[in-house]
MARVEXLUM-294426 format. One record per residue (C-alpha): chain; x, y, z; residue in one letter. Coordinates in Angstrom, 1 decimal. Layout:
N
+------+--------+--------+--------+------+
! unit !     xx !     yy !     zz ! code !
+------+--------+--------+--------+------+
!    A !      X !      Y !      Z !    A !
...
+------+--------+--------+--------+------+
This chain:
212
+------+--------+--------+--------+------+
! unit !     xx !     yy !     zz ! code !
+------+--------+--------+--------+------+
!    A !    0.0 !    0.0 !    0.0 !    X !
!    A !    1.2 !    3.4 !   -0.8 !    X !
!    A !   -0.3 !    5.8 !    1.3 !    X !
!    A !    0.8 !    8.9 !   -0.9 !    X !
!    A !   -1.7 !    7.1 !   -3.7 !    X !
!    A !   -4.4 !    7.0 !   -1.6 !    X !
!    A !   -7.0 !    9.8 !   -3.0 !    X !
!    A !  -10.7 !   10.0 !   -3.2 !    X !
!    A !  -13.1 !   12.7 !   -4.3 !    X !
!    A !  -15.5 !   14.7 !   -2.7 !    X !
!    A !  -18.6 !   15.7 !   -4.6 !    X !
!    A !  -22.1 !   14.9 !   -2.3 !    X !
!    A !  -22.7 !   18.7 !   -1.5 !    X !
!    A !  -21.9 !   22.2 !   -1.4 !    X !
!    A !  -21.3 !   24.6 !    1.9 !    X !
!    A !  -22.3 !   28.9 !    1.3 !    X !
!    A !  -22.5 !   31.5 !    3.4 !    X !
!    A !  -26.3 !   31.2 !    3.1 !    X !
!    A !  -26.8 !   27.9 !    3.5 !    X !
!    A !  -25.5 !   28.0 !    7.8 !    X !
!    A !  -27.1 !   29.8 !   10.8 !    X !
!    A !  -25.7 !   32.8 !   11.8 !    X !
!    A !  -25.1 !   30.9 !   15.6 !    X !
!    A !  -22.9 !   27.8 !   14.5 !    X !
!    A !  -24.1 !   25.8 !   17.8 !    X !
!    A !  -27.1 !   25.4 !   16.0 !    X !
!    A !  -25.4 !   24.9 !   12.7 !    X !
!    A !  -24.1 !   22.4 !   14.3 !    X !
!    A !  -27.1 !   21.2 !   15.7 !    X !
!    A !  -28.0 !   20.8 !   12.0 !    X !
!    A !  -25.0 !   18.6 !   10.5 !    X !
!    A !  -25.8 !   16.3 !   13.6 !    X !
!    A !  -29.3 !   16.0 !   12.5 !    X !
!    A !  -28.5 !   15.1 !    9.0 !    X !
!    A !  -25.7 !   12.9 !   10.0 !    X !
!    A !  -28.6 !   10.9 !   12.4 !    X !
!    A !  -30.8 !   11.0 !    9.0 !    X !
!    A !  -27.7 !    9.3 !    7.3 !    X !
!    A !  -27.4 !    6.5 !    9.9 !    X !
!    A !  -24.0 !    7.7 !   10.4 !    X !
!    A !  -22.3 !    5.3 !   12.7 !    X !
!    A !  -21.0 !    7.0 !   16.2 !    X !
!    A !  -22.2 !   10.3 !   15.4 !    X !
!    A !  -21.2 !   12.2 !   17.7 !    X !
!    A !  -17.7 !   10.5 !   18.1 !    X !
!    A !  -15.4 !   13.7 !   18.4 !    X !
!    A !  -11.3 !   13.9 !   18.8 !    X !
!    A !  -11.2 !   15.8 !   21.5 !    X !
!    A !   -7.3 !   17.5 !   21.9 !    X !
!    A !   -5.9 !   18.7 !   25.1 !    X !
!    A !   -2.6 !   20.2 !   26.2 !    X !
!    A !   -0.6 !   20.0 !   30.1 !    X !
!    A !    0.9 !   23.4 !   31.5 !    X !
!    A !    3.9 !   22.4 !   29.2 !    X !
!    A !    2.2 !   22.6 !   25.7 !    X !
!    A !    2.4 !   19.1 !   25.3 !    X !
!    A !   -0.6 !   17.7 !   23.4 !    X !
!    A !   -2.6 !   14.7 !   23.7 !    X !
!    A !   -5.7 !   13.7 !   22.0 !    X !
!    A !   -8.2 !   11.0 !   22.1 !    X !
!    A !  -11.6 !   10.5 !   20.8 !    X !
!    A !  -14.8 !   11.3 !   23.9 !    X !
!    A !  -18.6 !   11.2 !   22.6 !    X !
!    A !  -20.4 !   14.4 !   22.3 !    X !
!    A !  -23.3 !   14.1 !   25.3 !    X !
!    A !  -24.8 !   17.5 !   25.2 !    X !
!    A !  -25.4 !   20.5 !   23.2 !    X !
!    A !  -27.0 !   23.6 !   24.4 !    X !
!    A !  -26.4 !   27.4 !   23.6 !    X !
!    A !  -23.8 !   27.4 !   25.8 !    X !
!    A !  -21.4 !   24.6 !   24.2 !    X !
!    A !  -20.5 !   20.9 !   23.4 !    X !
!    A !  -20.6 !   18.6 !   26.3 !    X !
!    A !  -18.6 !   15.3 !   27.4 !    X !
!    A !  -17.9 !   13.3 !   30.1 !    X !
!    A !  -15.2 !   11.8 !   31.7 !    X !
!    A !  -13.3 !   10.6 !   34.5 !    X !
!    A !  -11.6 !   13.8 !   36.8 !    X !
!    A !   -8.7 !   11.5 !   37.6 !    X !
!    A !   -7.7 !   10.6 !   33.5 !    X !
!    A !   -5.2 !   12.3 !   32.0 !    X !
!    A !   -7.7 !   14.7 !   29.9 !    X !
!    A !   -8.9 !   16.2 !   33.4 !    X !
!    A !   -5.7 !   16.5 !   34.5 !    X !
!    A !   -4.7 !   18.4 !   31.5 !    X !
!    A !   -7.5 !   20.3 !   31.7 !    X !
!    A !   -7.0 !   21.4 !   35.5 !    X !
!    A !   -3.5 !   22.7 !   34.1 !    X !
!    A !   -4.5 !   24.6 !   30.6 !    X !
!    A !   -8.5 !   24.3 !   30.8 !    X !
!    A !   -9.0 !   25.3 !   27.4 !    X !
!    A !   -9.7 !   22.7 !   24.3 !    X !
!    A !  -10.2 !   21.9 !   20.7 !    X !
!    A !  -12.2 !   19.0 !   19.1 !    X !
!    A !  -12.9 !   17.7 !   15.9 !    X !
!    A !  -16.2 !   15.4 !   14.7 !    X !
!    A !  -15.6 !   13.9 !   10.7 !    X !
!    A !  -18.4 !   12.3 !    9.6 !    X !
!    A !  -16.4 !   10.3 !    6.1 !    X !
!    A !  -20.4 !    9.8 !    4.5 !    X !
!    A !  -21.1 !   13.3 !    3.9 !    X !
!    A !  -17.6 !   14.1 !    3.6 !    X !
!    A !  -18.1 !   16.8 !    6.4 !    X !
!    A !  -16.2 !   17.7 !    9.5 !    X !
!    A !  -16.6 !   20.5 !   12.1 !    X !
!    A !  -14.1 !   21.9 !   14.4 !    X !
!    A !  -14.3 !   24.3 !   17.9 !    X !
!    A !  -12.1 !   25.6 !   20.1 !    X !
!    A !  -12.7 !   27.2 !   23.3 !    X !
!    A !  -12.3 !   27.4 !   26.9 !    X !
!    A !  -13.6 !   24.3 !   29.2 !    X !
!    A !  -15.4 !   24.9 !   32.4 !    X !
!    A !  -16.9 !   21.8 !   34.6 !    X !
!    A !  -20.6 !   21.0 !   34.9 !    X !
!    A !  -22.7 !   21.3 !   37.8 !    X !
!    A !  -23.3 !   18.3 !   39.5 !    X !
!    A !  -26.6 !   17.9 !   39.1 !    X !
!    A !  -26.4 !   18.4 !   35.1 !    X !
!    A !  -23.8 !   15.1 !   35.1 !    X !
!    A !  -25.8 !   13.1 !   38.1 !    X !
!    A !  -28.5 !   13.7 !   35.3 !    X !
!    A !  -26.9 !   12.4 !   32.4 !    X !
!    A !  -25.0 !    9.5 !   34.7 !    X !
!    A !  -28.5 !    8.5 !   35.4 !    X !
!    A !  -29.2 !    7.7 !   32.1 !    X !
!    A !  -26.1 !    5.0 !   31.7 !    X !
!    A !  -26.4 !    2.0 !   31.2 !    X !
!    A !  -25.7 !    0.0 !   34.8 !    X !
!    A !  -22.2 !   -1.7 !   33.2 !    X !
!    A !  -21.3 !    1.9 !   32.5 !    X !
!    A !  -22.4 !    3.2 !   35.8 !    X !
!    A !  -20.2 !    0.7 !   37.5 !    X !
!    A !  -17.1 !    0.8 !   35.2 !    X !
!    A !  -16.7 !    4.8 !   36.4 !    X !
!    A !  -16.1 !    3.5 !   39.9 !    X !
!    A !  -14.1 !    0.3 !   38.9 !    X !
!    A !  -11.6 !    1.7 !   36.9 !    X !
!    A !   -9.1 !    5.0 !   37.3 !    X !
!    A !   -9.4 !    6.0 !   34.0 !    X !
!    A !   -5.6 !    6.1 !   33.0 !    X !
!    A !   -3.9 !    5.3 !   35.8 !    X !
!    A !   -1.6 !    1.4 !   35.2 !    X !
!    A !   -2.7 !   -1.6 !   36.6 !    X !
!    A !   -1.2 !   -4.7 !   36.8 !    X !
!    A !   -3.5 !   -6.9 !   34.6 !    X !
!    A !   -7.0 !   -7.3 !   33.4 !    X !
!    A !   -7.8 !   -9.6 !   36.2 !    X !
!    A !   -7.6 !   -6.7 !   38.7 !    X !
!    A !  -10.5 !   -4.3 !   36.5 !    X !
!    A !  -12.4 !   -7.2 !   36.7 !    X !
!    A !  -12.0 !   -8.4 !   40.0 !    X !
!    A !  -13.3 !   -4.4 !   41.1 !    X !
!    A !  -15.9 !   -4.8 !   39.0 !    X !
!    A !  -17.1 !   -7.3 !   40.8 !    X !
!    A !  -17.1 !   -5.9 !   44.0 !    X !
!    A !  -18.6 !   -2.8 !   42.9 !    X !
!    A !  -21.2 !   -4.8 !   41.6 !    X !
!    A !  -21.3 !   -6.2 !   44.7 !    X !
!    A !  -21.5 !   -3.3 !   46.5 !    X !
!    A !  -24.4 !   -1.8 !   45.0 !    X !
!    A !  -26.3 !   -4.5 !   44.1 !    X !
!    A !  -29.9 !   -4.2 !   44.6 !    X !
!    A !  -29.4 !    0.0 !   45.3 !    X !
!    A !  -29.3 !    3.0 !   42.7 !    X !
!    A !  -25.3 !    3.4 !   41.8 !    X !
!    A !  -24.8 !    6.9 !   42.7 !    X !
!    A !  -22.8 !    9.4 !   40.5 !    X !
!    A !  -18.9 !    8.8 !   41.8 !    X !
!    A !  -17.4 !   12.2 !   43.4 !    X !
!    A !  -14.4 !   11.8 !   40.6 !    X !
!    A !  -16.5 !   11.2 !   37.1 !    X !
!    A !  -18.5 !   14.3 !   35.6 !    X !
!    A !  -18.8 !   16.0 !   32.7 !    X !
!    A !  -17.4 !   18.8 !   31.0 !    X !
!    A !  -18.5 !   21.9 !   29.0 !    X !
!    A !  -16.5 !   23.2 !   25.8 !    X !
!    A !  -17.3 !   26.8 !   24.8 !    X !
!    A !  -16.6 !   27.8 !   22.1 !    X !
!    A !  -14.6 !   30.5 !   20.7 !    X !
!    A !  -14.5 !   30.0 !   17.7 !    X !
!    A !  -15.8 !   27.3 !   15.0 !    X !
!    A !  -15.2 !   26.1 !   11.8 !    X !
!    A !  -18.1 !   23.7 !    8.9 !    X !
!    A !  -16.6 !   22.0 !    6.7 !    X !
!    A !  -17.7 !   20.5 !    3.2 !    X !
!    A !  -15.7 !   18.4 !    1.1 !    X !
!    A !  -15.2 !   19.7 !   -2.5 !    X !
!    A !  -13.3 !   18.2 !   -5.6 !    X !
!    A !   -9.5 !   18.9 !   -6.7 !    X !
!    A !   -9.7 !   19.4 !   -2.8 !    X !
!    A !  -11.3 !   22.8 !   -3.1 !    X !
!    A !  -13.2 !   22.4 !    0.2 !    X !
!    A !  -15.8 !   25.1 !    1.6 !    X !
!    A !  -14.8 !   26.1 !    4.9 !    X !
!    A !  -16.8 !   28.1 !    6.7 !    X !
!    A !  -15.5 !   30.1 !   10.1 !    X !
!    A !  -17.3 !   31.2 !   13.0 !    X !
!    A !  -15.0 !   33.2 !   15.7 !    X !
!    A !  -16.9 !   35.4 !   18.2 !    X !
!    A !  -17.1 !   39.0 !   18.8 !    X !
!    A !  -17.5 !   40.0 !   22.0 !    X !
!    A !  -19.4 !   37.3 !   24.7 !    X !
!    A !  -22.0 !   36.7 !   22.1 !    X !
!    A !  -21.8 !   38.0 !   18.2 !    X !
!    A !  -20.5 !   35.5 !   16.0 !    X !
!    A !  -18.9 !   36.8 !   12.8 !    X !
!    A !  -19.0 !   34.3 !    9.9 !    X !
!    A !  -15.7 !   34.1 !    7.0 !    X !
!    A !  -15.2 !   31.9 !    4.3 !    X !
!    A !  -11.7 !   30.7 !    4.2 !    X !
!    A !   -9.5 !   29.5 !    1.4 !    X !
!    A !   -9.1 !   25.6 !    1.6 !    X !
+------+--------+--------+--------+------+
């Protein structure tokens, strides 16, 4: 395989001006509508990039649980090495590709907490593995083998078994607001619409086209 060979064209659709809202949280709110009409698979699958007090960056893919007016939501574990991260430089960037409509949509802002009740409310909603695997494991920390995750498991099972699992004191969620934003649509001879959102002021977004 030669990766420099490896091309493909991009023709399903065109991106103007006039086509996206003038608040690109609910443009967005619009490609992730059309992606669920698509059947796209993971959705809202996101890269989500973070850097420590250093500048060093990491980067890992989080699912997209929440969007309101505010920002982009996701959840996590405070302990992992995203939290951390975030503690030290709490600001962020993210990308979400969806390859079927040969689309992809960036942001980058600053990243505040959420209140406990809004992640009690969406750690309600997990499914009871899930609920249990954000006590069992300390998301990036080493353990010895397999065995040991599964053997916590167990007795967190264990432990709540029969009783509502209650939201840990070191999982919660996270809030992304956005600074600025970016649509875009694949084109051919790799002539892609890009569309840019950065704000002006708290709440005015100003909308550019930029060159691809």
């Amino acid at each position: 395989m030669k990766l420099a060979d490896i091309r493909r064209e991009y023709a399903r659709a065109v991106l103007n001006e006039s086509d996206t809202d003038p608040d690109p949280l609910q443009q967005l709110r619009r490609w992730l509508t059309a992606a669920e009409h698509a059947e796209v698979a993971e959705l809202n699958a996101m890269t989500l990039a973070t850097a420590d007090a250093s500048g060093q960056p990491s980067a890992r893919i989080v699912l997209l649980k929440g969007l309101d007016a505010t920002g982009l939501q996701f959840f996590t574990d405070y302990r992992s090495r995203k939290a951390s991260e975030l503690a030290a430089n709490p600001r962020a960037a993210v990308v979400i590709h969806w390859p079927e409509l040969e689309r992809q949509v960036r942001a980058v802002g600053a990243v505040e907490r959420l209140d406990p009740a809004e992640s009690w409310a969406y750690f309600r909603t997990r499914p009871a593995g899930s609920q249990v695997g954000a006590w069992a494991s300390q998301q990036s920390a080493p353990i010895a083998s397999r065995d040991v995750l599964d053997r916590e498991v167990a007795r967190v099972q264990g432990e709540f078994a029969g009783h509502e699992i209650p939201l840990p004191p070191h999982w919660g969620g996270y809030r992304l607001v956005p600074q600025e934003m970016e649509f875009w649509q694949g084109r051919p001879s790799r002539l892609h619409d890009r569309i840019h959102y950065s704000r002006n002021g708290q709440t005015e977004w100003h909308r550019v086209r930029l060159a691809p």
